[in-house]
N, C-alpha and C positions, 0 to 999 in steps of 0.2 A: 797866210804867212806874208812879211811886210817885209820889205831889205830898204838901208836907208840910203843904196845906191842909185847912180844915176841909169836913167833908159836905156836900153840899151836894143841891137838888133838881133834877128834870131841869130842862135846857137844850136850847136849840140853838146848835149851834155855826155859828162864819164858813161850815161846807162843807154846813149841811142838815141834817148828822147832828145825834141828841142825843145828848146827854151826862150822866153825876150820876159823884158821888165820893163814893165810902162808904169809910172808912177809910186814907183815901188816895190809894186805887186807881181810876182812873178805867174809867166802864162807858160803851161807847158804843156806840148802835143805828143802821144807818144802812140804808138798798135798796139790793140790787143793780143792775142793770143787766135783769135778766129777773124782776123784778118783789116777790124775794122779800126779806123782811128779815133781816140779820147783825147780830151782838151780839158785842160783844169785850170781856175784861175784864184791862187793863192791856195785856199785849202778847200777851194769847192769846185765839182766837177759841172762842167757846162753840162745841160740835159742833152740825152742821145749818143750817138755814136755817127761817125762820118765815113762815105766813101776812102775820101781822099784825105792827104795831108792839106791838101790847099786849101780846103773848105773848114777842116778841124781849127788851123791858124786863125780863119776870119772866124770863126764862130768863138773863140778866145779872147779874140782881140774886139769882139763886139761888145763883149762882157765887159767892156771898160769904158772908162769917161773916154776917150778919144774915139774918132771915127776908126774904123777899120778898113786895111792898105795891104792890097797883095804886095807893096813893093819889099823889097828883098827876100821872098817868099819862092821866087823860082828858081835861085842861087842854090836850093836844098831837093833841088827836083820835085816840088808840090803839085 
């Protein structure tokens, strides 16, 4: 899925989950249900599941042409 808005920093969206767009492309981290965290980036989901939010974030954000940046990632307690 493609938005033809500008970058933006994490969020939380109406369902829990965060959110950020880099390039268009929307990256979203959200828990499962058995406690572990998923990361998608536009309509495909990064392989695995993560401890933590802080690691799901960078594993989302690796998935993209930019390097990957804890920065404003501990703002959401990751």
């Amino acid at each position: 899925m493609s938005y033809p808005s500008h970058d933006t920093e994490w969020a939380t969206s109406a369902k829990g989950n965060f959110w950020k767009r880099i390039n268009g492309v929307a990256l979203i981290v959200g828990k499962s249900k058995h406690g572990k965290w998923w990361a998608r980036r536009g309509d495909d989901y990064v392989p695995g599941s993560f401890d933590t939010k802080k690691e799901a974030m960078v594993a989302a954000e690796s998935a993209t042409d930019q390097p990957a940046s804890l920065d404003g990632i501990d703002e959401f307690g990751g």
